[in-house]
ROVEX-410715 format. One record per residue (C-alpha): x, y, z negated; residue number from 1; residue in three letters. Coordinates in steps of 0.1 Angstrom, whole numbers, m for minus. Example, Ala and Ser with C-alpha at 12.3 -4.5 7.8 and 13.67 -1.06 7.14 Angstrom:
# residues 2
LODO,px,py,pz,k,r
LODO,123,m45,m78,1,ala .
LODO,137,m11,m71,2,ser .
//
This chain:
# residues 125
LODO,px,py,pz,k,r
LODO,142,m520,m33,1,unk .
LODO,142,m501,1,2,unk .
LODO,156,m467,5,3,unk .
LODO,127,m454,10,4,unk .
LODO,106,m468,m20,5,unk .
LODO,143,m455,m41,6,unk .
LODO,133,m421,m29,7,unk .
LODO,98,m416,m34,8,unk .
LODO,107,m434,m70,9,unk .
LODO,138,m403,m78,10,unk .
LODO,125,m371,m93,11,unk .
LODO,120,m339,m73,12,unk .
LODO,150,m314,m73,13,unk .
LODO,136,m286,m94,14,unk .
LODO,133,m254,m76,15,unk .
LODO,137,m223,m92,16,unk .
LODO,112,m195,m95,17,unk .
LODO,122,m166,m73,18,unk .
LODO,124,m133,m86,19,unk .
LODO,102,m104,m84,20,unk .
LODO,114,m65,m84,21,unk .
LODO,77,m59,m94,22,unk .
LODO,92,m19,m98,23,unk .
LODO,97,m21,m61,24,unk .
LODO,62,m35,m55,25,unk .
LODO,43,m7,m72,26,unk .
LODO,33,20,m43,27,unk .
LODO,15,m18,m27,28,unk .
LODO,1,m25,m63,29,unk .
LODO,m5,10,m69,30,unk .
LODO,m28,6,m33,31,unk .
LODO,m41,m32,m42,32,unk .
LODO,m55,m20,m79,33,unk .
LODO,m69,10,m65,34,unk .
LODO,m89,m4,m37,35,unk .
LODO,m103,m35,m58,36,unk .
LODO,m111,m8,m87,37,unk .
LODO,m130,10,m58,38,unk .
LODO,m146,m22,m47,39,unk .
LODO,m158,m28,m82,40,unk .
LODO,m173,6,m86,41,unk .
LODO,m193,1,m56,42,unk .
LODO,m206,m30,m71,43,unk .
LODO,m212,m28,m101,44,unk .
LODO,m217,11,m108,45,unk .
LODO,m248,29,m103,46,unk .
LODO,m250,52,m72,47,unk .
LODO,m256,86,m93,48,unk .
LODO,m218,78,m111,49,unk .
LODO,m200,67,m85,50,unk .
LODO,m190,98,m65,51,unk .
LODO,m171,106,m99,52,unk .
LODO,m158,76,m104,53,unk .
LODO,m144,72,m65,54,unk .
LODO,m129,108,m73,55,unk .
LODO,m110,100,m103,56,unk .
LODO,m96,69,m89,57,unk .
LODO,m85,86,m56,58,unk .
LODO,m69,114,m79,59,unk .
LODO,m56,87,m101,60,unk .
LODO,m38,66,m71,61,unk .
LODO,m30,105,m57,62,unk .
LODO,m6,112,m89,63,unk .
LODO,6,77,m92,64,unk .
LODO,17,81,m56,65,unk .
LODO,30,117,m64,66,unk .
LODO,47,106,m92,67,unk .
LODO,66,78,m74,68,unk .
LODO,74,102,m39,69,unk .
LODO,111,115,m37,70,unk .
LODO,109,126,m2,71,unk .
LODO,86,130,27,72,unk .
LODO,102,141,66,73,unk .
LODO,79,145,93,74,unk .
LODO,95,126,122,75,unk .
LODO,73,142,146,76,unk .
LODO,34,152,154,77,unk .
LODO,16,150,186,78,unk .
LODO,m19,164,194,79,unk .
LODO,m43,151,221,80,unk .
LODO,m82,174,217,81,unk .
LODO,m91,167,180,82,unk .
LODO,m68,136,178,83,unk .
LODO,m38,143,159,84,unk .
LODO,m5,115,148,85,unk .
LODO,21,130,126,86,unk .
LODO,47,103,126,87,unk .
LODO,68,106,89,88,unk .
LODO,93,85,64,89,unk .
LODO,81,83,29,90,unk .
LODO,106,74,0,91,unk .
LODO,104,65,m36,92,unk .
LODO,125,60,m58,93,unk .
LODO,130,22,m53,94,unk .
LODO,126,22,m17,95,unk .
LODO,123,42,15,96,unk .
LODO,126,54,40,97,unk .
LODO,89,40,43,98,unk .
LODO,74,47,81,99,unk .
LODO,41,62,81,100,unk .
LODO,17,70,108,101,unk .
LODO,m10,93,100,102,unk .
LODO,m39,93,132,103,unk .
LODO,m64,125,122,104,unk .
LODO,m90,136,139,105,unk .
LODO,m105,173,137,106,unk .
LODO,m133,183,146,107,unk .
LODO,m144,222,140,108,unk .
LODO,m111,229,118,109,unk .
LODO,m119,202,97,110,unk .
LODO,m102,164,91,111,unk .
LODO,m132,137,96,112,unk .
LODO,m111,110,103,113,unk .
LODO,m77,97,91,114,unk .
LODO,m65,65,97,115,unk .
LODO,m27,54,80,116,unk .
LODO,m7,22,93,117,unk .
LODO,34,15,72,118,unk .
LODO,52,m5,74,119,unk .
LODO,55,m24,42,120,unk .
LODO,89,m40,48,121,unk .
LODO,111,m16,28,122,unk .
LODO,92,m22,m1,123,unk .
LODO,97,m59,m1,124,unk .
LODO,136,m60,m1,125,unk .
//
């Protein structure tokens, strides 16, 4: 018997499973469920019910989020004409600090855009 054929005869080395601080993935599952939720309302949900049900998710993820906040700095906050960036760390309590841009835009005193970018990495370890 060759080498080779001895080889591809010998079982594979088990590899274990890795494992998962799910705890410290909930803010991104938080997100993920909420967003899929919303996708599903859309749908599957006749347009005269969804605005309510849109609202109670957003308030739902709102709370979760709340819930799971320990601390928020603003880093800083620049304005260009109605385009505003406030630059800030979030933490939890299982990870942070988490760096957030928020990009607004304001338009007659009010928000009508806002665009958010993190990065994820200090949730995943």
């Amino acid at each position: 018997m060759t080498r080779l054929a001895s080889l591809a005869a010998a079982p594979p080395p088990a590899i274990p499973p890795p494992h998962i601080e799910y705890w410290q993935l909930s803010p991104t599952l938080l997100v993920f469920g909420l967003a899929i939720a919303g996708v599903l309302v859309e749908a599957f949900v006749p347009r005269a019910q969804r605005r309510a049900l849109h609202l109670g998710l957003t308030l739902s993820g709102l709370a979760g989020m709340f819930a799971m906040t320990r601390q928020v700095e603003v880093v800083r906050r620049w304005a260009d004409g109605p385009d505003v960036i406030t630059w800030f760390e979030l933490s939890t309590e299982t990870a942070g600090p988490l760096p957030v841009v928020n990009w607004s835009r304001v338009e007659d005193g009010r928000i009508t855009r806002i665009r958010v970018t993190f990065d994820p990495r200090p949730l995943l370890g």
